[in-house]
N, CA and C atoms of all chains as a GROMACS GRO file, in nm:
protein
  573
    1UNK      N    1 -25.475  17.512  12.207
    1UNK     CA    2 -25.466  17.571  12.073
    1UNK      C    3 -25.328  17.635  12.051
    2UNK      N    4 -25.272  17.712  12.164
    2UNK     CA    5 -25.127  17.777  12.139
    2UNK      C    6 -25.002  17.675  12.183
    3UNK      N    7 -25.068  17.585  12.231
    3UNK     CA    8 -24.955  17.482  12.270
    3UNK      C    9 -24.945  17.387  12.086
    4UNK      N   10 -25.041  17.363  12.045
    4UNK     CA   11 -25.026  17.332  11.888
    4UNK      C   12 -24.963  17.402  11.823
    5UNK      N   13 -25.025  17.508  11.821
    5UNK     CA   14 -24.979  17.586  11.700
    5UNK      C   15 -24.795  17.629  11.761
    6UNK      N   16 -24.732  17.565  11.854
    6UNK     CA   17 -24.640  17.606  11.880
    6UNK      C   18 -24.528  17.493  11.841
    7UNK      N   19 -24.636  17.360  11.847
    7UNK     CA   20 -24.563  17.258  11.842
    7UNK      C   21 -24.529  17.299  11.663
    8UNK      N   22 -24.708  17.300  11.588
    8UNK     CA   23 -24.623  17.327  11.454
    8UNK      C   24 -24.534  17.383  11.417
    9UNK      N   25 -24.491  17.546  11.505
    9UNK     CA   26 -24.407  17.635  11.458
    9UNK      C   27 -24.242  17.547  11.481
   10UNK      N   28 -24.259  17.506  11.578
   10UNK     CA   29 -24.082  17.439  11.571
   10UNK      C   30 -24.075  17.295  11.554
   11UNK      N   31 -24.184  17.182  11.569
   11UNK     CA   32 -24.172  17.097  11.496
   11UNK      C   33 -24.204  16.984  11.643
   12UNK      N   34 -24.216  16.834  11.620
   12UNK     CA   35 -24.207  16.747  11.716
   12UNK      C   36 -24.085  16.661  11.700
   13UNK      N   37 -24.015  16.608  11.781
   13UNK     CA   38 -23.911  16.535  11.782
   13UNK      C   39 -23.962  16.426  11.641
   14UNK      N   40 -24.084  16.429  11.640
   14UNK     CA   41 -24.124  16.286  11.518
   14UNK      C   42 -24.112  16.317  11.404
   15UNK      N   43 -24.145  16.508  11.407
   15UNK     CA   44 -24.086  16.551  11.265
   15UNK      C   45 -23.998  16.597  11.228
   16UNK      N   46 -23.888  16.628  11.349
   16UNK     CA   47 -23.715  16.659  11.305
   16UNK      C   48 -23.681  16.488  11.252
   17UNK      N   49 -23.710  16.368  11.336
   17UNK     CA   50 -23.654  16.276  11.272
   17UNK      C   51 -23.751  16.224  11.126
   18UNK      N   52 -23.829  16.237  11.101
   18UNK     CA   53 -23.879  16.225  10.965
   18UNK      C   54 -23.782  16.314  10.893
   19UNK      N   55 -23.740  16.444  10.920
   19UNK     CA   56 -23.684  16.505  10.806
   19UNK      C   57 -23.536  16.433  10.805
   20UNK      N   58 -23.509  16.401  10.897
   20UNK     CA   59 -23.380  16.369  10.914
   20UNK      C   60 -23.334  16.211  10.842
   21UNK      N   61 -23.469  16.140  10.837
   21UNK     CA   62 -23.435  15.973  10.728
   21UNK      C   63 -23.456  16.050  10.616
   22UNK      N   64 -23.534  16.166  10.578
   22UNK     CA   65 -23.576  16.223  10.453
   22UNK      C   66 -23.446  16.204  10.368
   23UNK      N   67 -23.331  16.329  10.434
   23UNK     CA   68 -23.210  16.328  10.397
   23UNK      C   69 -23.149  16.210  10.416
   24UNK      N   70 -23.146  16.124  10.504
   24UNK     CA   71 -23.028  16.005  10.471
   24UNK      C   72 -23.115  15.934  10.399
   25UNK      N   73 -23.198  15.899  10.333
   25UNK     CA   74 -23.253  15.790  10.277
   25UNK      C   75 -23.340  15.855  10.154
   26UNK      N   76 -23.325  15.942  10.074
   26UNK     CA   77 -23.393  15.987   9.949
   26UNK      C   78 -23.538  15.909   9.946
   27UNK      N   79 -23.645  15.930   9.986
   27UNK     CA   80 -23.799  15.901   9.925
   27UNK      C   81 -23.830  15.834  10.075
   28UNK      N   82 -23.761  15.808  10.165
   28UNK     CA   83 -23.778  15.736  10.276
   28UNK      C   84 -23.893  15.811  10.398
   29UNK      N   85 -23.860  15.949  10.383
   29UNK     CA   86 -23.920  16.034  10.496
   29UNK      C   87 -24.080  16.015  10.437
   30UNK      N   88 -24.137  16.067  10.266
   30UNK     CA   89 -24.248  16.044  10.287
   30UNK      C   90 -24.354  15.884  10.268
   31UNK      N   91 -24.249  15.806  10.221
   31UNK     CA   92 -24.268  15.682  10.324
   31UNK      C   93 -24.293  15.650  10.412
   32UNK      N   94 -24.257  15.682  10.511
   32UNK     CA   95 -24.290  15.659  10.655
   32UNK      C   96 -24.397  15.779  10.668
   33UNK      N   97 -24.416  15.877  10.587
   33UNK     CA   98 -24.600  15.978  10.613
   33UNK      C   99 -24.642  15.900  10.522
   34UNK      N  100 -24.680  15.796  10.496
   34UNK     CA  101 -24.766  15.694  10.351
   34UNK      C  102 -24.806  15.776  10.288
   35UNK      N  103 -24.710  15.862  10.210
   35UNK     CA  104 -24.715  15.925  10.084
   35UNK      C  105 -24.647  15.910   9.961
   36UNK      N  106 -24.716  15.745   9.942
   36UNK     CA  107 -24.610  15.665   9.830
   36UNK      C  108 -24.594  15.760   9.727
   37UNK      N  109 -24.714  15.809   9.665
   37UNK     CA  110 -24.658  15.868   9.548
   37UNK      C  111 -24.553  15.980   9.558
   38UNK      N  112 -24.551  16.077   9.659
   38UNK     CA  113 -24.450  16.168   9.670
   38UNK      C  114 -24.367  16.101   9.656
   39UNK      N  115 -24.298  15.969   9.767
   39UNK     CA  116 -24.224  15.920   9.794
   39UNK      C  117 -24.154  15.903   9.648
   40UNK      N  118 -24.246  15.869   9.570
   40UNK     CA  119 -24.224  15.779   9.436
   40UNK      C  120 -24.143  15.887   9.324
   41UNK      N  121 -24.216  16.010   9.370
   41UNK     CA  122 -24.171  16.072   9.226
   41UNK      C  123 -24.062  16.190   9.288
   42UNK      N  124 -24.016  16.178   9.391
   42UNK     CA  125 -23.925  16.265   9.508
   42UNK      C  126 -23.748  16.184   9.537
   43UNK      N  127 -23.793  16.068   9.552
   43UNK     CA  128 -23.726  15.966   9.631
   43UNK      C  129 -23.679  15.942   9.458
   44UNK      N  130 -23.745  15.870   9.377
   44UNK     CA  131 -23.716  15.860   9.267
   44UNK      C  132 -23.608  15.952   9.192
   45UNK      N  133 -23.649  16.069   9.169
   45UNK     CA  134 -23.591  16.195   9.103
   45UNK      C  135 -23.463  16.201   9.171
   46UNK      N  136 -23.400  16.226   9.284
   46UNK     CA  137 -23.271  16.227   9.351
   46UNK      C  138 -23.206  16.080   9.355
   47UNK      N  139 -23.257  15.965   9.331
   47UNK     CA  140 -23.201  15.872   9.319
   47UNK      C  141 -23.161  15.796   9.144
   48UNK      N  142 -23.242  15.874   9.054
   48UNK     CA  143 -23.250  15.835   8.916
   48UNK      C  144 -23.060  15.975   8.898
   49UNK      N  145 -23.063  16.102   8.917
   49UNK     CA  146 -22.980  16.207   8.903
   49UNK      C  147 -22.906  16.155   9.023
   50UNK      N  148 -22.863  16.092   9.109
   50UNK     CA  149 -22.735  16.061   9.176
   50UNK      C  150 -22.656  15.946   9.087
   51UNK      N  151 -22.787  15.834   9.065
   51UNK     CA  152 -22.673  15.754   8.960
   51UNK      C  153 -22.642  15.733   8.838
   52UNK      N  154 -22.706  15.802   8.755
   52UNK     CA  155 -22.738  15.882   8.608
   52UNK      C  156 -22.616  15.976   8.609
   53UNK      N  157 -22.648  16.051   8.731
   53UNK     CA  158 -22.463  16.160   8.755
   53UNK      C  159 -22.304  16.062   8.776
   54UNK      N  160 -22.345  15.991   8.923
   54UNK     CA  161 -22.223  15.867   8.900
   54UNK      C  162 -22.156  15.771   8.770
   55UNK      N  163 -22.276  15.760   8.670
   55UNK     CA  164 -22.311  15.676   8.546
   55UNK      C  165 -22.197  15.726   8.449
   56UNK      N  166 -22.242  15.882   8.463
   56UNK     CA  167 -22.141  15.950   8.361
   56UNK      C  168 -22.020  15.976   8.417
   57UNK      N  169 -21.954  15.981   8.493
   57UNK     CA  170 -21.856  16.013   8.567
   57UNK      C  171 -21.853  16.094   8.645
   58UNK      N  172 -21.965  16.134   8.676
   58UNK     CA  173 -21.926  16.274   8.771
   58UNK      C  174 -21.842  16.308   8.929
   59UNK      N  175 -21.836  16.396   8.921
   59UNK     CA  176 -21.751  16.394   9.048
   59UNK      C  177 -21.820  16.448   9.180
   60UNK      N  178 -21.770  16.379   9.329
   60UNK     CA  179 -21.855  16.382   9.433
   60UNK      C  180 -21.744  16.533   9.472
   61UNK      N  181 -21.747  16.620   9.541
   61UNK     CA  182 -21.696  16.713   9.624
   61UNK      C  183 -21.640  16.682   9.776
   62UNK      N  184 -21.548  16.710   9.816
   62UNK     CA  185 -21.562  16.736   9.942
   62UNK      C  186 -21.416  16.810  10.015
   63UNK      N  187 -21.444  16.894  10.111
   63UNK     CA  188 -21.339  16.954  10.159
   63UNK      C  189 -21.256  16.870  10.288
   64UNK      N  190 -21.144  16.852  10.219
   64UNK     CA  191 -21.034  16.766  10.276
   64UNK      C  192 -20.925  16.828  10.353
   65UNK      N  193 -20.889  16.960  10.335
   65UNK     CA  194 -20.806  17.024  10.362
   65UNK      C  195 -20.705  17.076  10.294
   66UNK      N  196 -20.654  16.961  10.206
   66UNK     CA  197 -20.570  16.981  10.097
   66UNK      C  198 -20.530  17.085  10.009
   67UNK      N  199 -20.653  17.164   9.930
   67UNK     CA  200 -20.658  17.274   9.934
   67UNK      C  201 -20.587  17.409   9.934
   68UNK      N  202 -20.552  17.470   9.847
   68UNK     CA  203 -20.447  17.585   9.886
   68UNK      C  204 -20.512  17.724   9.887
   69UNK      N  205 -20.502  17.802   9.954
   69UNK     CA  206 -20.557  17.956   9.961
   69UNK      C  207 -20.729  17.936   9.912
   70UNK      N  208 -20.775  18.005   9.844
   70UNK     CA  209 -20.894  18.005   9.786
   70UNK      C  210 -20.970  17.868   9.792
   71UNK      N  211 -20.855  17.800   9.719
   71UNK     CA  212 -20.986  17.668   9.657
   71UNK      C  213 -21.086  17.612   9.765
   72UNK      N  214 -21.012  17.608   9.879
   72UNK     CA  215 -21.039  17.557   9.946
   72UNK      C  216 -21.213  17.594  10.033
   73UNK      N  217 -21.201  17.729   9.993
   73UNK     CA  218 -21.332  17.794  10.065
   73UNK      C  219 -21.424  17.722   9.903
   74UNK      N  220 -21.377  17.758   9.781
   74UNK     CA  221 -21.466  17.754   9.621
   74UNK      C  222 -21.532  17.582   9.643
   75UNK      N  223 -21.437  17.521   9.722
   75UNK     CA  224 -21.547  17.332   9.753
   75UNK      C  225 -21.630  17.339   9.830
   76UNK      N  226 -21.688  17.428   9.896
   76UNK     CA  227 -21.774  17.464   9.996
   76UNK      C  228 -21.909  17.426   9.955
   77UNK      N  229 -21.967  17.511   9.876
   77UNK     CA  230 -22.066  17.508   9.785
   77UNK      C  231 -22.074  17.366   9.740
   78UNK      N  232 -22.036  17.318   9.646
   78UNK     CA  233 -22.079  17.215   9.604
   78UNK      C  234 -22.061  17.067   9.712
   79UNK      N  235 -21.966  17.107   9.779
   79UNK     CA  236 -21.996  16.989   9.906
   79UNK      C  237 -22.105  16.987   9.966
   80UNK      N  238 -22.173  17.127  10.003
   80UNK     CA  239 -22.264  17.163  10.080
   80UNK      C  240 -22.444  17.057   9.989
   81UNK      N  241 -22.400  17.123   9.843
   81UNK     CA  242 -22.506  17.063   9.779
   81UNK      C  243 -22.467  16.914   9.762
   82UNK      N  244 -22.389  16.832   9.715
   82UNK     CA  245 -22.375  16.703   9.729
   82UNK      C  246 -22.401  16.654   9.850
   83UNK      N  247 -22.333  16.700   9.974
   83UNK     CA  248 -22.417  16.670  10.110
   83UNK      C  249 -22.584  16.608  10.121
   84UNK      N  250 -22.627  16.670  10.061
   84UNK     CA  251 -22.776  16.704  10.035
   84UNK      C  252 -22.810  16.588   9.967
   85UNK      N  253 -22.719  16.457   9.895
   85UNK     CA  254 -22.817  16.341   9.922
   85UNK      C  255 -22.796  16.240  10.010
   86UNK      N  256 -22.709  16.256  10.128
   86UNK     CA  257 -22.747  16.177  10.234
   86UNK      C  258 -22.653  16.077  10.250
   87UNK      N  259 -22.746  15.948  10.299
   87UNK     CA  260 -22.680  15.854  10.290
   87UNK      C  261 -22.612  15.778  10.124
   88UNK      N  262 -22.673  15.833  10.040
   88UNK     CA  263 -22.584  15.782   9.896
   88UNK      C  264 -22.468  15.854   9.910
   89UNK      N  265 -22.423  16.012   9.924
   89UNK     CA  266 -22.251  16.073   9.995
   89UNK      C  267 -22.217  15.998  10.080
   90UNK      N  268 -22.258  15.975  10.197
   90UNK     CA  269 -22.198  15.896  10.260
   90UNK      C  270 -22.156  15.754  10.218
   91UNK      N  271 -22.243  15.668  10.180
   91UNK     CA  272 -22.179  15.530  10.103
   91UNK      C  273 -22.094  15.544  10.039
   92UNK      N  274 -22.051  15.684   9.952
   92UNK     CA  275 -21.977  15.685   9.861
   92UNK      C  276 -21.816  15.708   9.883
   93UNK      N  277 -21.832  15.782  10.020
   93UNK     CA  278 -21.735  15.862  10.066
   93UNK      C  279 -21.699  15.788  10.128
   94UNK      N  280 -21.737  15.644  10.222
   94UNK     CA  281 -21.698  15.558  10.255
   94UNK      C  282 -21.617  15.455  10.193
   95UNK      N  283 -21.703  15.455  10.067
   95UNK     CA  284 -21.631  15.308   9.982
   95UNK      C  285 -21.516  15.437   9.855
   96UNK      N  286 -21.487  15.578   9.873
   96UNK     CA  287 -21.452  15.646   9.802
   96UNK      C  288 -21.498  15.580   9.634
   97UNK      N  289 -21.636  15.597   9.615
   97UNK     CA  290 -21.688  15.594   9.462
   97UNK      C  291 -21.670  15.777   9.467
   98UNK      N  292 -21.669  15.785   9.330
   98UNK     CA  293 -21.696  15.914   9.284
   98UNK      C  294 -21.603  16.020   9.325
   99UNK      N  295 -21.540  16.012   9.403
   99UNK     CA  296 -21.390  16.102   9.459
   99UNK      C  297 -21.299  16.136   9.400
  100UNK      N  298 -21.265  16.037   9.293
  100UNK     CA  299 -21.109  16.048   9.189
  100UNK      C  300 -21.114  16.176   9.122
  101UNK      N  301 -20.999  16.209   9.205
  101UNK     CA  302 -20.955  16.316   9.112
  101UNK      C  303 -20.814  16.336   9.048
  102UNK      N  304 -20.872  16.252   8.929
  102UNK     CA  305 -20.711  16.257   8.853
  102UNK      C  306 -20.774  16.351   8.715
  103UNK      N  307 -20.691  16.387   8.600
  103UNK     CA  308 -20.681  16.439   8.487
  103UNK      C  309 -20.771  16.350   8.407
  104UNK      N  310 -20.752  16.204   8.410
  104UNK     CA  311 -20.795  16.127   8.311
  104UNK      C  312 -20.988  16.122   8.338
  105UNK      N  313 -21.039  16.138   8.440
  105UNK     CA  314 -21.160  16.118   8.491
  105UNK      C  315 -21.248  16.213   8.461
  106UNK      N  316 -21.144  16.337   8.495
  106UNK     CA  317 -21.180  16.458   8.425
  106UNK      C  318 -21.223  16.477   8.277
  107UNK      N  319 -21.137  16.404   8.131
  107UNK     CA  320 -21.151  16.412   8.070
  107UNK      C  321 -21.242  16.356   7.986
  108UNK      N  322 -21.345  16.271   8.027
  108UNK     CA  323 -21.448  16.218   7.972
  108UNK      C  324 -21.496  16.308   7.961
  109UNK      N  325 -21.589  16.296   7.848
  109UNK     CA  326 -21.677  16.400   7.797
  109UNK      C  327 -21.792  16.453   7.868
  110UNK      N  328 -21.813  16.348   7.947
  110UNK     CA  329 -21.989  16.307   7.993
  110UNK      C  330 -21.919  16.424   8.148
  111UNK      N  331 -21.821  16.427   8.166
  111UNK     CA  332 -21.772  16.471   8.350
  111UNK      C  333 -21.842  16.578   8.407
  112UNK      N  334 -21.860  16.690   8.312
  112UNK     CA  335 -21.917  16.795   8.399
  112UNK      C  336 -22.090  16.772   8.397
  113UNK      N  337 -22.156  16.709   8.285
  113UNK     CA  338 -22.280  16.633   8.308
  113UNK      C  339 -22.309  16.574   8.421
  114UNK      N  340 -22.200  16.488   8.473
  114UNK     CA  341 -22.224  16.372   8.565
  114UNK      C  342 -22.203  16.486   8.700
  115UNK      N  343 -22.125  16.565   8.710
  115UNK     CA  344 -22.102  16.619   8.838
  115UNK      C  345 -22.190  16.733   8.852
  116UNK      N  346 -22.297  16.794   8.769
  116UNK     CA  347 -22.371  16.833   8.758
  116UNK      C  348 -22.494  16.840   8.821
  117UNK      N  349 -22.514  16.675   8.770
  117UNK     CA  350 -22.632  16.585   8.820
  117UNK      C  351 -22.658  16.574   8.971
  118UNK      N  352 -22.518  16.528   8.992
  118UNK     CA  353 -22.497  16.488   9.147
  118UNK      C  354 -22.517  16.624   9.233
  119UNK      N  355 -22.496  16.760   9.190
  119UNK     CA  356 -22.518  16.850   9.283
  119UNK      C  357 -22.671  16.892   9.256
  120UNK      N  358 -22.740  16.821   9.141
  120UNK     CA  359 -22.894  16.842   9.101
  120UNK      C  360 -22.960  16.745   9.271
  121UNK      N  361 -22.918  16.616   9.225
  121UNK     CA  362 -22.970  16.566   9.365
  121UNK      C  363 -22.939  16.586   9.498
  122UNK      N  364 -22.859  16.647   9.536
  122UNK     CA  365 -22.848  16.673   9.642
  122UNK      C  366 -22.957  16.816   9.682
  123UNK      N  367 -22.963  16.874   9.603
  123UNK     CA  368 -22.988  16.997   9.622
  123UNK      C  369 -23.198  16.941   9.621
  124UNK      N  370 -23.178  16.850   9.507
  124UNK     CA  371 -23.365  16.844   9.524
  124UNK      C  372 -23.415  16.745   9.670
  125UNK      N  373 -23.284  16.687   9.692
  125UNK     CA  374 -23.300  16.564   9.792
  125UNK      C  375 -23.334  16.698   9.964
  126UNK      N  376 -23.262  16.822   9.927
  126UNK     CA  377 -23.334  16.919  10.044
  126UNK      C  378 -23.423  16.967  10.024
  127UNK      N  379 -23.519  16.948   9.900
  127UNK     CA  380 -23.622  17.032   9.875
  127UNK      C  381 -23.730  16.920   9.917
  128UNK      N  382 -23.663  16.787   9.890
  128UNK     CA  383 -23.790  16.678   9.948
  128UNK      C  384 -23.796  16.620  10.086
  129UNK      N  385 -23.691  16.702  10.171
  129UNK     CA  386 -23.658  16.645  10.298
  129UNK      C  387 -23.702  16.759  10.376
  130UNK      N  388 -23.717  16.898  10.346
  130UNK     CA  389 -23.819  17.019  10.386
  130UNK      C  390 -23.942  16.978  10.347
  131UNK      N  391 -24.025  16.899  10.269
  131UNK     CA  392 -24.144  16.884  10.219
  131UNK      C  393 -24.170  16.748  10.321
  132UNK      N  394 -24.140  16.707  10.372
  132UNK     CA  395 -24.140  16.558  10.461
  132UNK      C  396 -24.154  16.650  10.600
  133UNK      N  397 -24.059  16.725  10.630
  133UNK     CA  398 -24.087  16.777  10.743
  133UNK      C  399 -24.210  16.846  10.733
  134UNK      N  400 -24.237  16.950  10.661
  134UNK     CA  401 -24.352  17.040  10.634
  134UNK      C  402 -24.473  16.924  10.654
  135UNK      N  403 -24.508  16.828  10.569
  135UNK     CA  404 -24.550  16.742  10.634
  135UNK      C  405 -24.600  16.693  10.757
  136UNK      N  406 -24.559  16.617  10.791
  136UNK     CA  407 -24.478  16.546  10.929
  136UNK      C  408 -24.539  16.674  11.049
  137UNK      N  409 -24.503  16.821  11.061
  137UNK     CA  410 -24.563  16.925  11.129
  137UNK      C  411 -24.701  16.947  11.087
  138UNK      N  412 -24.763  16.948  11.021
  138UNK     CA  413 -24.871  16.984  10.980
  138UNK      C  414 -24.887  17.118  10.898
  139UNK      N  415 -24.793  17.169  10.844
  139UNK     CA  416 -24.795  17.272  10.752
  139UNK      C  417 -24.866  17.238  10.579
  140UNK      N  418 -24.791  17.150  10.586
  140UNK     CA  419 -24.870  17.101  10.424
  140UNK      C  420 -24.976  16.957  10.393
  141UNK      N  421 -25.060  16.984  10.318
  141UNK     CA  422 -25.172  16.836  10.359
  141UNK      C  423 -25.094  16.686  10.317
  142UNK      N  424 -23.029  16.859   7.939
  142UNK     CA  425 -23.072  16.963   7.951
  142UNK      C  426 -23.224  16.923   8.000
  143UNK      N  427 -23.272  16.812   7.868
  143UNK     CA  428 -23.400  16.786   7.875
  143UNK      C  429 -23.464  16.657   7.998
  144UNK      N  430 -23.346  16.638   8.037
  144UNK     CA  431 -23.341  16.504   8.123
  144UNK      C  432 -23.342  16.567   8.268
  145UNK      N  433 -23.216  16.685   8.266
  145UNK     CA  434 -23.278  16.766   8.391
  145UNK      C  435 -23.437  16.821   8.439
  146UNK      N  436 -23.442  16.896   8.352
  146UNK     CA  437 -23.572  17.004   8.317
  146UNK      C  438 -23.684  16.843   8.355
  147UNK      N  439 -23.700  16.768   8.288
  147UNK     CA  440 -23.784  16.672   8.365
  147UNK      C  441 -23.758  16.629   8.526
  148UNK      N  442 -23.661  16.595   8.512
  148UNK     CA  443 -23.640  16.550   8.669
  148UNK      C  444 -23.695  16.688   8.778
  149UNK      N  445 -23.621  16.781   8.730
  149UNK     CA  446 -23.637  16.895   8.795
  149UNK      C  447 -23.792  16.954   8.857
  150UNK      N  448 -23.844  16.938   8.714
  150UNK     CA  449 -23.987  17.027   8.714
  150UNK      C  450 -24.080  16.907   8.817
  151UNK      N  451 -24.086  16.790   8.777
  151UNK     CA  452 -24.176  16.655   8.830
  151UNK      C  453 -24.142  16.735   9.013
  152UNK      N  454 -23.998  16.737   9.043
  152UNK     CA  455 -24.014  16.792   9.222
  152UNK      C  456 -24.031  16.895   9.229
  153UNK      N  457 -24.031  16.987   9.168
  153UNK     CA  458 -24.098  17.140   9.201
  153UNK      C  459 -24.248  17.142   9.166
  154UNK      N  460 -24.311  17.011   9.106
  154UNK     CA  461 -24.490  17.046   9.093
  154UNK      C  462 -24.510  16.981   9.184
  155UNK      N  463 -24.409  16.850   9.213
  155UNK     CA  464 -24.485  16.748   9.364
  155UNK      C  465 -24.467  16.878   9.522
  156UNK      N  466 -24.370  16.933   9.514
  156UNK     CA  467 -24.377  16.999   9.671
  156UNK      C  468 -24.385  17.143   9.661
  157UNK      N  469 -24.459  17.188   9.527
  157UNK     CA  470 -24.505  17.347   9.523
  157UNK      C  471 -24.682  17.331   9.535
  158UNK      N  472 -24.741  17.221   9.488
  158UNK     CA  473 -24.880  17.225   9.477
  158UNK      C  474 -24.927  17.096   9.551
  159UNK      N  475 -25.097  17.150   9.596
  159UNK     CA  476 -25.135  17.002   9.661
  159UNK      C  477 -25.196  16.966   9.597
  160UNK      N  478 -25.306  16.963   9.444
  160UNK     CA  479 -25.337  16.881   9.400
  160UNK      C  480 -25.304  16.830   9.271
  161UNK      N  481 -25.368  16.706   9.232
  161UNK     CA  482 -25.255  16.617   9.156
  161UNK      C  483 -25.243  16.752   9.011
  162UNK      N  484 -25.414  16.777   8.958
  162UNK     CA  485 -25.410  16.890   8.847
  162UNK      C  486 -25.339  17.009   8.869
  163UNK      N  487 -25.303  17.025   8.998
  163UNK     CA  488 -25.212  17.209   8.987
  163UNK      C  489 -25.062  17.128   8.986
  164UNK      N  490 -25.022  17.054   9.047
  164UNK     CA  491 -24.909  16.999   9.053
  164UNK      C  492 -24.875  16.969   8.901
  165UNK      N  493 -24.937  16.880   8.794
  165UNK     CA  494 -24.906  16.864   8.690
  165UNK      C  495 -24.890  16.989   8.604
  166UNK      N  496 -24.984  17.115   8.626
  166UNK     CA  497 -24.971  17.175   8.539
  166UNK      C  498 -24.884  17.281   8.578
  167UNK      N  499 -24.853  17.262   8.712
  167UNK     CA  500 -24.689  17.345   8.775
  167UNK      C  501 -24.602  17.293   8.675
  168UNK      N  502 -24.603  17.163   8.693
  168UNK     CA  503 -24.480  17.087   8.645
  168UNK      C  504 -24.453  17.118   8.498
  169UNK      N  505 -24.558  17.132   8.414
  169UNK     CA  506 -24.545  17.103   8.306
  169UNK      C  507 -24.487  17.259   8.241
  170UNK      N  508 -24.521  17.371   8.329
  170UNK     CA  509 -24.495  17.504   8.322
  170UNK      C  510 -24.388  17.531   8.337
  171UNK      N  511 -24.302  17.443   8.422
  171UNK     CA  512 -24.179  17.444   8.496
  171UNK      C  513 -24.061  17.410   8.375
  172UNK      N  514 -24.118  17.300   8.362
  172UNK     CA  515 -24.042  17.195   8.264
  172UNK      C  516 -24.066  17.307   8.103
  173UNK      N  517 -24.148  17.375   8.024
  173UNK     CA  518 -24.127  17.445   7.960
  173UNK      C  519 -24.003  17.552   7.972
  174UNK      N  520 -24.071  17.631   8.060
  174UNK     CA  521 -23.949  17.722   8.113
  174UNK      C  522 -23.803  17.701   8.094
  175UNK      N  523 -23.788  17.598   8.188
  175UNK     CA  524 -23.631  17.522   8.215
  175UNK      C  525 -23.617  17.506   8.006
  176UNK      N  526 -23.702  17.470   7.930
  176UNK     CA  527 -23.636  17.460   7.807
  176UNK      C  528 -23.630  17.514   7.748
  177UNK      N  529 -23.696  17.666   7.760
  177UNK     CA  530 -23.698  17.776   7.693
  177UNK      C  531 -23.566  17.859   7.736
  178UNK      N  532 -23.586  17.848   7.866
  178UNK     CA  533 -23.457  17.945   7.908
  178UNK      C  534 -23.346  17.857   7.913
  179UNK      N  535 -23.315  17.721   7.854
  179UNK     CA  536 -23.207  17.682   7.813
  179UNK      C  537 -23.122  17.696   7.690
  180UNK      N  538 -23.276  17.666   7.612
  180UNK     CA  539 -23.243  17.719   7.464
  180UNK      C  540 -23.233  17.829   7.451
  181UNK      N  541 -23.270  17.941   7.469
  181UNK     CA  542 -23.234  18.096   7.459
  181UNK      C  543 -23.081  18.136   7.507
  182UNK      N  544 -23.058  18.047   7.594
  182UNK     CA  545 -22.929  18.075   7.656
  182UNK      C  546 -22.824  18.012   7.568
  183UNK      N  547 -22.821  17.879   7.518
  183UNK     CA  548 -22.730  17.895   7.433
  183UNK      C  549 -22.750  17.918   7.318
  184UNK      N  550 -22.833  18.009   7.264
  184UNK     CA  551 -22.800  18.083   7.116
  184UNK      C  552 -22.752  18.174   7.150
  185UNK      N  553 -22.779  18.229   7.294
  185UNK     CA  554 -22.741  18.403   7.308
  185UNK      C  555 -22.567  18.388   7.339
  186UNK      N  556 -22.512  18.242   7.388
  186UNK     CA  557 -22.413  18.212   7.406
  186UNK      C  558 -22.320  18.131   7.273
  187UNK      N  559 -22.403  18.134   7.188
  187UNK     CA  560 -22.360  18.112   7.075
  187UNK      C  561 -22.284  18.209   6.993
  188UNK      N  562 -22.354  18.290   6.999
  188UNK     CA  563 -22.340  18.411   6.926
  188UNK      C  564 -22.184  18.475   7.006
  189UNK      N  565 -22.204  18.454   7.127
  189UNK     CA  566 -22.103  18.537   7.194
  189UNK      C  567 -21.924  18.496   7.161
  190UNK      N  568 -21.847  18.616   7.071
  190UNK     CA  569 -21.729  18.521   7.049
  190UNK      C  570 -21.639  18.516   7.169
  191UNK      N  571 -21.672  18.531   7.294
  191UNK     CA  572 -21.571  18.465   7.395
  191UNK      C  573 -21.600  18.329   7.492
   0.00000   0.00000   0.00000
């Protein structure tokens, strides 16, 4: 009984890596707990606001170094939340989609919408990758 | 605003509640909110001349 309830408290290797496709793969973690519909309306929601955000132009974050005095700590934050959808940052940051940062990219109307969005999904993509784990441990049914 | 506030509220009723009726009516509570306190915010930011 305390060897359970211990496993729930810190988790099983099966449910650090469930949380862990959670985050690289948006709707994937409660997929693999056959919880299509979560999957559906979780996985969905961070993947409809990553490219709905990309759509409009938005901009991805990330700290490069470049940076002078301050700014450099002020990209923190929103890297931290763009982080947060996974493998779509990473594809992106690979094939550099969503990175440009010139004046002209900026000036679309739609820009701070779109970069908006993108820190919306990242940020819900950790709220559904804690709910996969919670899961996955046996904390939530 | 209204495109958020949906997206938004649908994952805060799926991983705040376990059944499908509290989850919907999280959601739907959620999703008010988010448009109330959007709209309040920009009239009150309307008004403001800076």
């Amino acid at each position: 009984m305390a060897r359970r309830e211990a496993t729930i408290e810190a988790g099983s290797i099966q449910s650090w890596l469930t949380g862990g496709i959670a985050w690289l793969i948006p709707g994937a973690g409660h997929l693999l707990l056959g919880k299509w519909g979560r999957a559906l309306v979780l996985g969905g929601a961070v993947w409809f606001c990553f490219l709905f955000g990309l759509s409009l132009g938005g901009h991805l974050f990330s700290v490069n170094g470049n940076e002078q005095g301050f700014s450099a700590l002020l990209q923190i934050p929103p890297t931290v939340a763009n982080l947060g959808s996974g493998g779509l940052y990473l594809f992106c940051w690979l094939f550099h989609i969503g990175f440009a940062d010139d004046p002209g990219h900026a000036a679309r109307p739609t820009f701070e919408y779109g970069w908006m969005f993108l820190l919306v999904a990242g940020l819900l993509n950790y709220l559904a990758m804690l709910d996969a784990f919670d899961i996955s441990v046996g904390r939530k049914p | 605003m209204t495109t958020f506030a949906l997206v938004a509220s649908a994952v805060f009723g799926t991983v705040n509640k376990d059944t499908t009726r509290d989850r919907l009516i999280y959601g739907l509570k959620v999703f008010g909110e988010f448009m109330l306190v959007g709209l309040a915010l920009s009239w009150i930011l309307y008004f403001l001349p800076f």
